[in-house]
C-alpha positions as CSV (number, residue, x, y, z in Angstrom):
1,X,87.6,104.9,-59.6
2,X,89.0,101.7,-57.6
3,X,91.8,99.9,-59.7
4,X,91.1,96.4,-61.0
5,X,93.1,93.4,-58.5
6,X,95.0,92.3,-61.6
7,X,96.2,96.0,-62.1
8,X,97.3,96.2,-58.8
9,X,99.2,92.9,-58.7
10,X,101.0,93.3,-61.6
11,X,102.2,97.0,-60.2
12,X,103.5,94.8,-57.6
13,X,105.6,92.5,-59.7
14,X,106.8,95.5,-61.7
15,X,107.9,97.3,-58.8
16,X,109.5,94.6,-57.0
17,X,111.2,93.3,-60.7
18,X,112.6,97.0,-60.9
19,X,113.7,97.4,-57.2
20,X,115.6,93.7,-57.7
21,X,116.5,94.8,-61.5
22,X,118.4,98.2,-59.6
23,X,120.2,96.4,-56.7
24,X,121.7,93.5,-58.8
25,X,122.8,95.7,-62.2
26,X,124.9,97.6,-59.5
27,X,126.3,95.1,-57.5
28,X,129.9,94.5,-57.0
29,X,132.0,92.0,-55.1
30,X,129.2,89.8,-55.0
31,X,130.0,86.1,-53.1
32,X,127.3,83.4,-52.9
33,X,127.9,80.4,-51.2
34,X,126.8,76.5,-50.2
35,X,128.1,74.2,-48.2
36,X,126.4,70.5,-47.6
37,X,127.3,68.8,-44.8
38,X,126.2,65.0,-43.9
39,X,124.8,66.7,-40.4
40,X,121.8,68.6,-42.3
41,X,122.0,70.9,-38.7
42,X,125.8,71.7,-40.5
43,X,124.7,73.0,-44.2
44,X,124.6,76.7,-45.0
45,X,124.2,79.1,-47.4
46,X,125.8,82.5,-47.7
47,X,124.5,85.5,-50.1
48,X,126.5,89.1,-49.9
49,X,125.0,91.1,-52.5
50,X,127.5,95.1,-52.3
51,X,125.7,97.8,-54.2
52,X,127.1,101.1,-52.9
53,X,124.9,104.6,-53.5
54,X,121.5,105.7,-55.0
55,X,120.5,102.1,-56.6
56,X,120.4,100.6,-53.1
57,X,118.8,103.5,-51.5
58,X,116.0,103.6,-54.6
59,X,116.0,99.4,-54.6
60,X,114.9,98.9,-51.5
61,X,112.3,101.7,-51.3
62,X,111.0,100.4,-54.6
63,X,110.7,96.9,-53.3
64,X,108.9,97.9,-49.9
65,X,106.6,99.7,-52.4
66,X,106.3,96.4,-54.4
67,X,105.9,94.6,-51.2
68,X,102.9,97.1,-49.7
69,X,101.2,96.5,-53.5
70,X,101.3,93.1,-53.2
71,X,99.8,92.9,-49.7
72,X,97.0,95.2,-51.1
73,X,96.4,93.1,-53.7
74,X,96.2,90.1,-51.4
75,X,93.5,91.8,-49.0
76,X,91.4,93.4,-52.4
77,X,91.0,89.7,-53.3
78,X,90.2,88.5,-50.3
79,X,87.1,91.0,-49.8
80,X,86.2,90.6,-53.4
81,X,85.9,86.7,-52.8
82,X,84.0,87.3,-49.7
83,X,81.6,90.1,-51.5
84,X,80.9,87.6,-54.0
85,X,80.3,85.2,-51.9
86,X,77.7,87.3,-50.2
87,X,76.4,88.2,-53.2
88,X,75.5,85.2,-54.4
89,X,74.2,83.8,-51.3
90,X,71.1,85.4,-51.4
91,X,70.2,86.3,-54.3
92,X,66.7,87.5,-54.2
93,X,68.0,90.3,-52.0
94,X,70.7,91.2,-54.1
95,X,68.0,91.7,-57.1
96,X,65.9,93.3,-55.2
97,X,68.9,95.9,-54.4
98,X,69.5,95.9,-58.2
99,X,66.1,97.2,-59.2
């Protein structure tokens, strides 16, 4: 039985929520920072996210699996919008498949 596109993009949000949800709870010695300079060429941001152990191992699997999900869920829609669009451009032939 295929799965539904909705199905398969929410598994996606879930799995990349979860993946995010275990690498920040165990982060430690976290630093962001910004700095704005007049010389747009001179602004910059810095993000160090520390998560030591299994949660950083499991997050990042869990977000390439989120990631994968989501690009499935991108290319089911994208064949499902050109099978419609096949479908409904000739319609006698697709009743006559129907029948």
């Amino acid at each position: 039985m295929l799965m539904n596109n909705a199905r398969v993009l929410v598994a996606s949000i879930v799995f990349l929520g979860l993946g995010l949800g275990l690498i920040l709870a165990y982060s430690h010695d976290s630093t962001i920072g910004f700095t704005a300079a007049h010389p747009v060429a001179a602004a910059s941001l810095q993000v160090v996210i520390h998560t030591d152990g299994w949660p950083a191992m499991a997050g990042l699997v869990v977000i390439a699996i989120g990631v994968l999900l989501l690009f499935a869920a991108l290319a089911l829609e994208v064949v499902s919008e050109f099978a419609a669009r096949n479908r409904h451009a000739n319609p006698r032939q697709f009743l006559a498949v129907r029948r």
